[in-house]
C-alpha positions, 0 to 999 in steps of 0.5 A: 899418111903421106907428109904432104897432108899434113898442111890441111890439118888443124888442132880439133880443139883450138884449130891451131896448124899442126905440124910434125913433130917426129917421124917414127917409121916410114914406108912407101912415101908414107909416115906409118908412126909418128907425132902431130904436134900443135901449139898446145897439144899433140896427136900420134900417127899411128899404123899410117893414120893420124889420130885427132881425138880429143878428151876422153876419146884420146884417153881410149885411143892411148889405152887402146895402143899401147904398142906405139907407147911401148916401141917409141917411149924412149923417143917421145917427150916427157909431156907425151910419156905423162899423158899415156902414162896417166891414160894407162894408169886408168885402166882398172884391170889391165889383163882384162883390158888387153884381152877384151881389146883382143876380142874387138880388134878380132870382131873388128877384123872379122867385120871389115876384112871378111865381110866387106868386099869391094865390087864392080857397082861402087862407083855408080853407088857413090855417085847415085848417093850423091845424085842428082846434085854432084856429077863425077865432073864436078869433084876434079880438081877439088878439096873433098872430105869424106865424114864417115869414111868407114872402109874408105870406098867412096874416099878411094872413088872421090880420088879416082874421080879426079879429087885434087885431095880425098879426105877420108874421117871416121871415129872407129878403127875402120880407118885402118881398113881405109887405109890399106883401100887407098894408101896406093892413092897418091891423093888419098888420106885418111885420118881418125877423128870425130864428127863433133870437133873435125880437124879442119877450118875453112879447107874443103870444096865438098865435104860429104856425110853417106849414111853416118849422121843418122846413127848418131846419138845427137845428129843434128848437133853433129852436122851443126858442127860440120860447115865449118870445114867449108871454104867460102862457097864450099857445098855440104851434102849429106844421105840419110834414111828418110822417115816418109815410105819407109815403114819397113824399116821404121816397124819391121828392121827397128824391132829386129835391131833391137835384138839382133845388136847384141848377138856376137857378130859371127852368129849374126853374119851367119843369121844374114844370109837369110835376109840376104838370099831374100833381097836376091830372090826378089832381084831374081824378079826385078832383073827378069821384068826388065829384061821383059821390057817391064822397066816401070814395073821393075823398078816398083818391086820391093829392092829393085835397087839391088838387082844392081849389086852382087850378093856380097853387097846384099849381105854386107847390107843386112849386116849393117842394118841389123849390126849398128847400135842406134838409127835414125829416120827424118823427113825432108821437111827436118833435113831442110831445117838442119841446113837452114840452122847452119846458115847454108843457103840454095839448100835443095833435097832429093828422096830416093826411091830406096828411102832415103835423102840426099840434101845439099847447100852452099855455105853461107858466110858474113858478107856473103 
């Protein structure tokens, strides 16, 4: 991260100003290893990416990186070396530990670096989950954040679009692939941290949530937690699958998850290409009807959609669907009732074709 980020981040628990306590390693104008340290507590920046977890998903970060605690212990003070140690020493099996952390940062690298690619349409993908509500107009000059970051490529593209500063969250470790996607940005940064305790108070412009609140175990819970974020007036906007239309998915992918989830994700990355060559076959379709001047018709083929998208998009696609552990499907009707719930006002909603919906509303706060 670069240092000048650091004055938009809070404690995720007391929302106290953190500020940096050390700096480990740097480079190219970024602090690749360090410590965030608020009143109360303290948070390592780790492989360029501060990490603001909390509870038991700060014991897992600490056990999962022992490699800071090794390199930097000499460096770091007593009450951070008591915490790791103390994370460490709950490891019941430390061997197995390291070789089941080796198996997932591999499956972890072979998911994000092998299979994703970046591709000519993201950017119109960006703006079309965001439509017809936010225009690239409108992200210039703002605060935005980026709730679910995942490879960072809408973080990169709210950046380029002109962002004053592109926030780019996520729980996982995609946030290092995000990273290396957007370290060349100078209005870019990414950090770790969960949806349920965000490290942010009052800061953003826009903050959005694409395709991440519907596979969380509580997720209206989750988006309670979110407007915080917002300054006086800020927009939230989210996209999640939509129930209505959608017996496709809810009947015919719910089923195949259920199975295919807990397959090793090399076989299942193979077993995509098959529903992958589908969706591009029927493009095949899609693509010939308009260039027939059949437009309405083309648009009513199942995933025309896609037709704008290369093949990798497709396979990256059907992983996902097939990859993620829990999904969940609404109706407008509910989306509406979840930004009611938060007190956000000019709530409006938007069903895609595609299935899915797009919502989004103002903040509303005392006196407003």
């Amino acid at each position: 991260m670069r240092q000048k980020f650091v004055t938009y981040l809070k404690d995720p628990i007391t929302l106290q100003p953190l500020s940096l306590n050390a700096i480990f390693k740097e480079a190219d104008g970024h602090i690749i290893d360090g410590v965030l340290t608020s009143k109360n507590s303290w948070y390592p920046i780790v492989n360029g990416v501060p990490r603001l977890l909390t509870n038991e998903l700060k014991t897992t970060l600490l056990q999962t990186h022992q490699r800071f605690f090794t390199t930097y212990r000499r460096r770091l003070g007593e009450p951070i070396i008591k915490d790791w140690r103390a994370a460490i020493s709950q490891i019941q099996d430390l061997d197995r530990f390291l070789k089941h952390q080796k198996k997932t940062a591999e499956s972890f690298a072979y998911e994000w670096k092998y299979i994703y690619k970046e591709n000519d349409y993201e950017k119109q993908n960006f703006f079309h989950f965001l439509s017809p509500f936010i225009k690239e107009n409108d992200l210039r000059s703002k605060l935005t954040l980026d709730i679910g970051c995942g490879s960072g490529r809408f973080t990169k593209w709210a950046a380029l679009s002109g962002a004053k500063v592109a926030f780019g969250s996520d729980l996982g470790e995609t946030v290092e692939v995000a990273y290396e996607m957007t370290k060349t940005l100078p209005n870019a940064c990414i950090i770790q941290a969960d949806i349920y305790a965000m490290p942010f108070d009052n800061t953003f412009d826009l903050a959005y949530s694409i395709g991440v609140l519907h596979h969380l175990p509580q997720p209206q819970e989750g988006f309670a937690r979110l407007p915080k974020v917002l300054k006086k007036t800020g927009r939230m906007l989210i996209w999640v699958y939509n129930r209505r239309g959608n017996g496709r998915a809810i009947y015919f992918y719910e089923p195949l998850r259920a199975v295919a989830k807990h397959l090793p994700k090399p076989l299942l990355f193979s077993l995509c290409y098959l529903p992958a060559a589908a969706v591009q076959l029927i493009n095949y379709l899609t693509v010939l009807l308009k260039k027939a001047g059949q437009a309405k018709l083309a648009n009513l083929v199942p995933f025309a959609y896609y037709a704008n998208f290369p093949f990798n998009m497709k396979l990256n696609d059907a992983f996902d669907v097939l990859a993620t552990p829990k999904s969940n499907y609404y109706l407008v009707e509910d989306v509406k009732k979840w930004f009611r719930g938060a007190r956000l006002k000019e709530i409006r909603a938007f069903e895609h074709p595609e299935a899915g919906i797009t919502c989004t509303g103002l903040l509303t706060t005392n006196g407003s």
